[in-house]
N, C-alpha and C positions, 0 to 999 in steps of 0.2 A: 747728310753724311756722305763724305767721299772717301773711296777706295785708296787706301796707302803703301806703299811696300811692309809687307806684312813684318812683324817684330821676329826675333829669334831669341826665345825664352834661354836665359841663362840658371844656373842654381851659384848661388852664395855661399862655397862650403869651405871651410880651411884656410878663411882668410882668402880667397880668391874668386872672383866671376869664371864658374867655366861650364863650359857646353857642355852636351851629350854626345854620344857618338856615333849618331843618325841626324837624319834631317829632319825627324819630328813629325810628329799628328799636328795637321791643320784647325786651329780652333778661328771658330766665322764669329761674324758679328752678328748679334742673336736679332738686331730689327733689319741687317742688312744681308747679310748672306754672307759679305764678304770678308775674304781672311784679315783677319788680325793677327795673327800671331802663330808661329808653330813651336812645339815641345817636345821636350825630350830628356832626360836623365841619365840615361842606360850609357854605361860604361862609369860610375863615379864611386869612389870606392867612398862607401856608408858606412863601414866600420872606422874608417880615419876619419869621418866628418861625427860622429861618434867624442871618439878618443879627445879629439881639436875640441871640442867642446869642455869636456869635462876638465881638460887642463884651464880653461878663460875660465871656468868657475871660480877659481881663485880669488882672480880679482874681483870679482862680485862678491863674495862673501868675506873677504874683506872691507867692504864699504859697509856704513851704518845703514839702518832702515831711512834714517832722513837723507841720508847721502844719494840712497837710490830713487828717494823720493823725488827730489830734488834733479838728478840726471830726465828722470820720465819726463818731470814738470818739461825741463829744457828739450826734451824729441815732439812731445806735443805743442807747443807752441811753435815750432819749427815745422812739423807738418801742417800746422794748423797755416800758416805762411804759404805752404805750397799747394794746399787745398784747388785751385782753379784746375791744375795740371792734372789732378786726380777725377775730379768730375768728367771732365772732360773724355778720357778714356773711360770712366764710366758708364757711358753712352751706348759704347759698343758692349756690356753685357746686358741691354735691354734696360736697364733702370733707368725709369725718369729722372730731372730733377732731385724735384723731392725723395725718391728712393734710394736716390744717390747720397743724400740728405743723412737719412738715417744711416746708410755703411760708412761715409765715410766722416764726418763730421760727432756723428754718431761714435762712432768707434774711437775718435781723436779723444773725445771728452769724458769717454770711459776713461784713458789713459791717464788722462788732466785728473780726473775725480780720483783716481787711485791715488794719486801723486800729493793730492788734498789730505786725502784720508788718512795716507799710513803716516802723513807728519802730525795730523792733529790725535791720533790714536793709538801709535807708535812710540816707544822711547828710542831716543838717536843710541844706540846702540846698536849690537850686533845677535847679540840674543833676547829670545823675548819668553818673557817669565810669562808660565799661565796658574793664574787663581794665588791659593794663600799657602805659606810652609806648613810641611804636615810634619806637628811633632811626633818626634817618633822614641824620646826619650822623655821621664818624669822631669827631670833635672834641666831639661832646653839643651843639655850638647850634645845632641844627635837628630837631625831631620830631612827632611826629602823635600825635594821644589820641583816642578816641572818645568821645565823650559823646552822652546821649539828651536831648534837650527836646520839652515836649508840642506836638503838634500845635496851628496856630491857629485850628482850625475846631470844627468841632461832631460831637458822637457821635452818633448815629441809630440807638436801639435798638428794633427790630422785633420782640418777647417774642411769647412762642405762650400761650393758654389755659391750658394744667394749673397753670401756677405764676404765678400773676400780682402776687405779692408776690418770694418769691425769685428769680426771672425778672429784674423789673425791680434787684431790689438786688445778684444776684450778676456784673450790668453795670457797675454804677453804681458799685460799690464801687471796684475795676480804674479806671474811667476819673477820678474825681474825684482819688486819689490821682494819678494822671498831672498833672492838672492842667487837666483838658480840660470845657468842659460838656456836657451832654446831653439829647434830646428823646427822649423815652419816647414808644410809643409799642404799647398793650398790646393784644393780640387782645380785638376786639369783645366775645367771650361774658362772659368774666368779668373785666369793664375795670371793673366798680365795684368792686372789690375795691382795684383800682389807686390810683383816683383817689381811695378815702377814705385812703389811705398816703399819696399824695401829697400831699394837702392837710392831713395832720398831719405833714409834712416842712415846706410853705410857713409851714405856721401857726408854725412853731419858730423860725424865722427867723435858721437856724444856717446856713444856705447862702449864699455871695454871690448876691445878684438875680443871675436869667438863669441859676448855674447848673444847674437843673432845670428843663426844660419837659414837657409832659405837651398829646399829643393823642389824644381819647377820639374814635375812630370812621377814617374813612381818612385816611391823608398826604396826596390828593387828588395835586399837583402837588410837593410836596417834591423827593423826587430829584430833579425837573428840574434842581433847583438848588445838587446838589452843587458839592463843589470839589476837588482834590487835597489839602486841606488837611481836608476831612471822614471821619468815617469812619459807615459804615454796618453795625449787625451785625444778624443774624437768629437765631432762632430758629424752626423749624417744617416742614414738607414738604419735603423734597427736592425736588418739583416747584416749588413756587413759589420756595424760594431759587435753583433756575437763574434764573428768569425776571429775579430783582432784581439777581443776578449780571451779566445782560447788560443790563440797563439804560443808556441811552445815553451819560446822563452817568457813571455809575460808569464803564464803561468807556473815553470820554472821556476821563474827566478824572483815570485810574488812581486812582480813590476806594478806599481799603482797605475791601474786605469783608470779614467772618467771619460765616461759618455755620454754626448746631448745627443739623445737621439728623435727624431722626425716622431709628434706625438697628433693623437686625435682629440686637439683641445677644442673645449665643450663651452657654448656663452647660453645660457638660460635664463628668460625671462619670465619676470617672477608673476607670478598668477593672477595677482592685482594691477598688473603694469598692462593692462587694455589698451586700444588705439583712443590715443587724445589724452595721455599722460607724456608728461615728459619723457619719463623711464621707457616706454614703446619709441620714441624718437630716438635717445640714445640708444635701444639694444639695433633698432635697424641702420643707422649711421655709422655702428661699429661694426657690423658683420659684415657689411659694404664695402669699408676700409681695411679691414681684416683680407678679405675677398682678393683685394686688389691695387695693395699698398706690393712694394715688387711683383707684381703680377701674381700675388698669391703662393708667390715660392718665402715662405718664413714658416722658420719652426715655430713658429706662437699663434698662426694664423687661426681662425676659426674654422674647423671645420666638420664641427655640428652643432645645430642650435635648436636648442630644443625650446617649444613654445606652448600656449597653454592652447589644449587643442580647439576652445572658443577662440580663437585667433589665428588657426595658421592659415585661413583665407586674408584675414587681412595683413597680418604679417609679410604673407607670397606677394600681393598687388605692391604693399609700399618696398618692401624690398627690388620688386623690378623697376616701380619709378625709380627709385635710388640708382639703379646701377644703370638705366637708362640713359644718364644723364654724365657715366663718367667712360666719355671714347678711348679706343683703343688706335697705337699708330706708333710712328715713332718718337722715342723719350724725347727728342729735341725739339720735337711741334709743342708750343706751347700750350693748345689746346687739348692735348694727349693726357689722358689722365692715368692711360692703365700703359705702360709699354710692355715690352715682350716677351716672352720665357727667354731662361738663358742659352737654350739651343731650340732647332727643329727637333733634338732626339730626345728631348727632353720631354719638349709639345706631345710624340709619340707616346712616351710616357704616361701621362695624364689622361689622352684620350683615352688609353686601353686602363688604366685605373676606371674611369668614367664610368666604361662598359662594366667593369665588374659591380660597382656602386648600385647602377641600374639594375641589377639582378633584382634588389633591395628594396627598388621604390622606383621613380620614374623621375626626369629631368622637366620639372616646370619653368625654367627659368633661361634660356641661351639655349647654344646649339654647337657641341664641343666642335663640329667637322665642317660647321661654317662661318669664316672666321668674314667679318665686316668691319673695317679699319676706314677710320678717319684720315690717317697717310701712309705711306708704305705701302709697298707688295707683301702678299698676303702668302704667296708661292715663296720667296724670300726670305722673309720674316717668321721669327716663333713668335707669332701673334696669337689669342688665342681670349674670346670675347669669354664673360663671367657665364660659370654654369651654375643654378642650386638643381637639387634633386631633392624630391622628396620622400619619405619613408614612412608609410602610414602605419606600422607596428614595428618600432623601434625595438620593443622588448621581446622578438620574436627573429630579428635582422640579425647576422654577422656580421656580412660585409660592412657595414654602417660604420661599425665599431671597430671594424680589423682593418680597413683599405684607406689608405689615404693617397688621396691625387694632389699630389705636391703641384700645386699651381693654384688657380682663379675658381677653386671648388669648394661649395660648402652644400651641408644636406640639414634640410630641414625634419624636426620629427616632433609629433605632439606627443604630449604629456598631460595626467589627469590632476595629479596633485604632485605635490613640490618633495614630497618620498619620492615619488616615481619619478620626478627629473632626476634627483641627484644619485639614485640608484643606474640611470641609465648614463650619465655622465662616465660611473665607475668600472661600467661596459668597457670603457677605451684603458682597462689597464694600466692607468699611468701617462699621465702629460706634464706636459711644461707647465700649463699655464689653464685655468677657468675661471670665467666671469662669473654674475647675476647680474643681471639690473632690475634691483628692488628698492622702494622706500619705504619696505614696511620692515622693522627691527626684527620684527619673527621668524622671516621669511630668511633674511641675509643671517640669524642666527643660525637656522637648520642646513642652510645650503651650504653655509661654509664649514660646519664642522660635521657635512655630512660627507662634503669631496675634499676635504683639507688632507686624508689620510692618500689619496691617488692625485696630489697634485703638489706641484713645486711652488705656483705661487696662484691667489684666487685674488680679483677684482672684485668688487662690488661696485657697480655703477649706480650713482642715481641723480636727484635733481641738484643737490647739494654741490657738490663736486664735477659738475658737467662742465664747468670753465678749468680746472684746474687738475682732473685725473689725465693722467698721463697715456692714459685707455690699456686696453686688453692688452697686444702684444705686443708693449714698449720693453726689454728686458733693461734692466736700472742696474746698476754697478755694484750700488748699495744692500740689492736685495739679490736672495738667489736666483739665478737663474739654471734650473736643472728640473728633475722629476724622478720618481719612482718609476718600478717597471718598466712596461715599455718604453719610457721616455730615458731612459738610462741608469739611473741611481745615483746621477752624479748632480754636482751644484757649482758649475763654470764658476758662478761671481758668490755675490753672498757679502760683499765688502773684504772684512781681515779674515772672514772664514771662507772667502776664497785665495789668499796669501799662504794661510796653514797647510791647503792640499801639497803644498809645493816645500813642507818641512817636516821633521820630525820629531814626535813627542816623546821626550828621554825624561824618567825619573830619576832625578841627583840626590846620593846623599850622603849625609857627611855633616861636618861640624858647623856652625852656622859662621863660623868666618870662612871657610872654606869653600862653603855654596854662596856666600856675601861675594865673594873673589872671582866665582864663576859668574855669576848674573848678574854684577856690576849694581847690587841694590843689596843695604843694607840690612839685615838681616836679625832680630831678636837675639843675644848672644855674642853678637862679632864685636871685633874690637871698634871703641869710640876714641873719641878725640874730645878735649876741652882746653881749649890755649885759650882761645877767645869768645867772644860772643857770635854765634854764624852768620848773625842777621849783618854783622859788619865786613864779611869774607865777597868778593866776586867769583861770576866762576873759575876765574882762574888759580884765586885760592882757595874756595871751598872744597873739600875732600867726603864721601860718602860716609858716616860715622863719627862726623864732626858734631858734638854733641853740648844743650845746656841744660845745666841743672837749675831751676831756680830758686826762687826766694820762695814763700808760700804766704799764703792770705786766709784769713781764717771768715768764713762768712754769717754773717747776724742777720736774725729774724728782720734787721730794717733793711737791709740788701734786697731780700726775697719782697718785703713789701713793695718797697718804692722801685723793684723789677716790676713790679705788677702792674703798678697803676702807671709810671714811666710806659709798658710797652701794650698794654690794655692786656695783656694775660694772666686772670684770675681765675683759673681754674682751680677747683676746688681744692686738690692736693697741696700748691702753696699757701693758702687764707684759711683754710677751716678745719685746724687741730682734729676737732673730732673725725669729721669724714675723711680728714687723710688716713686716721687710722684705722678706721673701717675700712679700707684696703689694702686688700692682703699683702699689694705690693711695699705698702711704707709702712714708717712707726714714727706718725706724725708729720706736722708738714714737712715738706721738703722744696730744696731750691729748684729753683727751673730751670732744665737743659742747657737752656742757653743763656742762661746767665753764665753758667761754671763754662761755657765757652768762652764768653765774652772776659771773664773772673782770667782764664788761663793766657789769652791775648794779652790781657795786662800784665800777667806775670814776664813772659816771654820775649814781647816786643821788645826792640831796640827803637828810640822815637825820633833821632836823629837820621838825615838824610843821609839815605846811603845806599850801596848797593841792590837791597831789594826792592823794585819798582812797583811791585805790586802784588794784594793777595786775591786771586781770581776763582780759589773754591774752596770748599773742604770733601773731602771723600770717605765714605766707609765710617762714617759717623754713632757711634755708639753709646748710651748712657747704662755703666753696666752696674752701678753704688746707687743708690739715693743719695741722698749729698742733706744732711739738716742744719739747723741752724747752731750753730758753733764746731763744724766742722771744719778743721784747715787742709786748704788743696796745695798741690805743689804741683810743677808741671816739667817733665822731661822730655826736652824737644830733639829730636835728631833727625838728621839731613839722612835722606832712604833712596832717593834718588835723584842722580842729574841729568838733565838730557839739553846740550845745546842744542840752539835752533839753527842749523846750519843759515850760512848767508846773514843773520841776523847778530846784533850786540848785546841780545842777552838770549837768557835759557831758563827751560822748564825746571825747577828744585822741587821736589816730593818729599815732606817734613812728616815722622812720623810722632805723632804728643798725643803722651800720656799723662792723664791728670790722675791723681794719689791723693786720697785723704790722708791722717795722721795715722793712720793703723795700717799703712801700706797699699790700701785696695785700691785697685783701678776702678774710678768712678765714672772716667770719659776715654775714650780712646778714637781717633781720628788720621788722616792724614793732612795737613796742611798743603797747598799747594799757591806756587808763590812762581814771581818772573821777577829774574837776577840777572844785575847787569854780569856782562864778557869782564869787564873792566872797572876798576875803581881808584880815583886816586889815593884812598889810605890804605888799602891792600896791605902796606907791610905796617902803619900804624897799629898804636895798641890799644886794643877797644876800652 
């Protein structure tokens, strides 16, 4: 690495790049010493970059969930294009490679994965219905729906150091899908890593103006100026997320917060997992990598492991081979396997965590104050070789459970029986994340539903899944990533239950064409349509409440038969008079499920080629009648919902059919789900 004219950190607020109005704190490069970049803020008025914001909301909530989908899709594949540019400065906050790996490619595919989800999850609309109408009249006209819409204020993302690419995207991703914009705003050390993302985000010019703001150095007065309508997240210390938590205005003004904060996550190996099992190979390969994947700076790292105390001599010996074997120097030396904290003051940091750890137990493993590097100057460099320490009465220690040295530190502590790991697990008050690695069903049943109540998310390792777990602390898009307690209370991802933080739950009610009008899905009660057959409309002329009635089919004991030996289902309900009606549930035999499915497809279907391309499931499937033999069904099919597929020539249709015998009762109820072409040439023919 060579010395550059150092960068001058801008902020992105108001639609415009602009400086601060100083010359800025020098931020170095964490394996070289030397500057990269200086920062600063101070002078930028944060109630306008505020205000600027909440007006771009606009346009954002405006657009559909696919529409947004679809914008993200197009910023991630575009960064994913500039990717080289991004590693590269990543160098200078100490990440190797591979480290570089996970923030930034990492953090791209969070965005990609969002972009997947909320189109295959989502209805291309703009409100999103949750669960089923709650009647709230005898008669059907009068009921309640819940629907989510985005908040009209602005995100306020407070990102920690280790990750300042995935950090800010594994936010961003969640709240733009909502519909909401955002002001980023990325820990000082390594904010130019940020701010070159950011400004190959602005230079794309796939975002509506405003929604991405970016300030480089403090929010100064910000918060002052929240609103009920904003939301605020964090990332980083426990200690300082209280402080933002009680913030005058947040707390005024009930500002949503969510906090990840820095937890004491636990990997426990299970008490049959000895040395010369698989399960012992993987818990010490991942404590290792835990250890020392960013130099130990990740909120998910390990940093206690509790072991069976017949094992923690051997545990300590293979854990030092392990970590033996992965050098410390700088990220660009290919042989470099651990590169370097993100500062010296950071390195300070740790060391004096270390000392308090050691009150606790002693250091068997490294030597926090002498650092031995494969390249680089060590005077220079936040280098900083793997320490374990160990704790020989974990259930007696504090500090174990309270102190964490945010780097290349883990503490070993035994344990008698598998109550007493996951009891002492729950020492750490709440974390991100806890393993096991067990192969024994027992063992993985107690442990996880013994730490599932103090943890956000638990692994179970073992020989099964050693080529395809994703290991201990990968945070996945799809699942949550947050924790109780001290790890915050919050749940960053989670999939569309990280979309939701970023909306609000309103209870509508009202007539059911009237919430049919609001939530764009038709609704029990609302008005229908019958001109034609639906099956023969495109989306261009299909209407939500487009509705058919049909013919009806009356079904015979040879239906039910020759359903049976046709489809080999002979269960005793349809074949034998007598023992159907030994059960409480019939009076006599009755047809099968899915026959009066298969019975209502033929009533309904249109058989001619045409606009519906295809039927892809059924949903919320119900048999709520017995159905016997000379009973006639009829079946009322109605269009509930449309969602085109943006970019694409047809769309998602949500059909809802109800089957009726002759005395009115709903014997089936379902939803059909079907893909309809954009387009058709009979559109205006008559079915």
């Amino acid at each position: 690495m060579t010395a550059e004219t150092p960068i001058r950190l801008k902020s992105y607020i108001c639609g415009t790049w602009k400086a601060g109005s100083r010359d800025g704190a020098e931020l170095l490069n964490a394996a070289t010493g030397d500057v990269v970049a200086t920062i600063d803020a101070s002078g930028l008025d944060m109630q306008e970059a505020l205000a600027f914001g909440r007006a771009a909301g606009f346009a954002l909530r405006a657009m559909t969930f696919h529409e947004r989908a679809l914008m993200l899709k197009a910023l991630g594949q575009h960064l994913m294009a500039h990717k080289d540019a991004f590693h590269a400065l990543s160098l200078a906050t100490g990440a190797t490679p591979k480290d570089g790996w996970v923030d930034i490619e990492g953090g791209i595919g969070t965005l990609l994965g969002y972009a997947s989800k909320a189109r295959r999850e989502l209805p291309n609309t703009r409100v999103l219905t949750e669960g089923a109408v709650e009647p709230l009249s005898k008669d059907g006209s009068f009921g309640a729906q819940h629907i989510l819409t985005p908040l009209t204020g602005v995100a306020v993302h407070i990102n920690a150091f280790n990750f300042p690419c995935w950090g800010m995207l594994e936010k961003l991703a969640p709240t733009l899908i909502a519909g909401m914009p955002a002001i980023v705003k990325p820990a000082s050390q390594t904010a130019y890593l940020t701010e070159l993302m950011v400004r190959h985000i602005i230079d794309a010019d796939i975002l509506p103006p405003g929604a991405l703001q970016l300030v480089c150095g403090g929010v100064g007065d910000m918060l002052d100026h929240v609103t009920g309508q904003d939301v605020v997240t964090f990332t980083g210390s426990a200690a300082t997320g209280r402080k933002l938590r009680t913030h005058p205005a947040i707390v005024a003004n009930s500002t949503r917060f969510t906090m990840e904060a820095d937890s004491l996550n636990a990997c426990i190996l299970g008490p049959e997992a000895g040395p010369g099992t698989p399960e012992f190979d993987l818990f010490i390969r991942e404590v290792a990598q835990e250890m020392t994947v960013k130099a130990g700076q990740k909120c998910t790292a390990i940093r206690r492991a509790f072991v069976p105390r017949a094992h923690v001599g051997a545990v300590q010996q293979a854990l030092a081979d392990r970590l033996a074997t992965l050098p410390v120097g700088l990220p660009d030396d290919p042989q470099v396997r651990v590169g370097a904290l993100a500062s010296q003051a950071q390195r300070d940091e740790v060391r004096a965590r270390i000392r308090d750890l050691a009150a606790d137990g002693e250091i068997v493993i490294g030597d926090p104050d002498a650092v031995t590097v494969a390249s680089g100057d060590p005077d220079r460099g936040a280098f900083m070789n793997p320490v374990v320490l160990y704790c020989d009465r974990p259930e007696a220690a504090h500090r174990a459970h309270d102190v964490e040295a945010f780097g290349p530190v883990s503490t070993l502590m035994p344990y008698d029986d598998i109550e007493q790991a996951v009891a002492l697990t729950q020492l750490g008050k709440g974390s991100l994340v806890a393993s096991v690695f067990t192969d024994n069903p027992a063992v993985a049943e107690d442990a996880v539903l013994g730490m599932a109540p103090f943890h956000g998310r638990i692994l179970i390792g073992n020989r099964a899944s050693a080529k395809s777990s994703t290991g201990h602390g990968s945070p996945l898009y799809m699942l949550v990533h947050g924790g109780p307690g001290r790890a915050g209370g919050g749940e960053e991802l989670g999939g569309i239950r990280g979309v939701t933080h970023f909306m609000q739950r309103t209870a509508v009610q009202g007539t059911p064409q009237l919430l049919s009008a609001v939530t764009g899905r038709w609704i029990e009660g609302a008005t229908t349509r019958a001109d034609r057959h639906p099956f023969r409309k495109s989306l261009a002329e299909l209407r939500v409440g487009d509705q058919l009635v049909t013919d009806t089919r009356t079904v015979t004991l040879e239906d039910i038969e020759h359903f049976a030996q046709f489809t080999g289902d002979t269960f005793y309900a349809h074949m034998d008079e007598d023992a159907a009606r030994a059960n409480p549930f019939f009076d006599g035999r009755v047809a099968h499920g899915y026959l009066i499915v298969s019975f209502a497809a033929g009533l309904f279907v249109q058989p001619d080629p045409g606009p519906v391309l295809a039927n892809y499931g059924v949903d919320n499937l119900r048999f709520l009648t017995p159905v016997n033999p000379g009973d006639t069904l009829g079946v009322r099919l109605t269009c509930k919902e449309i969602s085109p597929r943006e970019g694409s020539d047809y769309g998602e249709v949500r059909w809802d059919c109800r089957v009726t015998n002759q005395n009115g009762e709903t014997v089936a109820q379902y939803d059909v789900l079907t893909m309809v072409a954009r387009e058709w040439p009979d559109d205006a023919a008559p079915g």
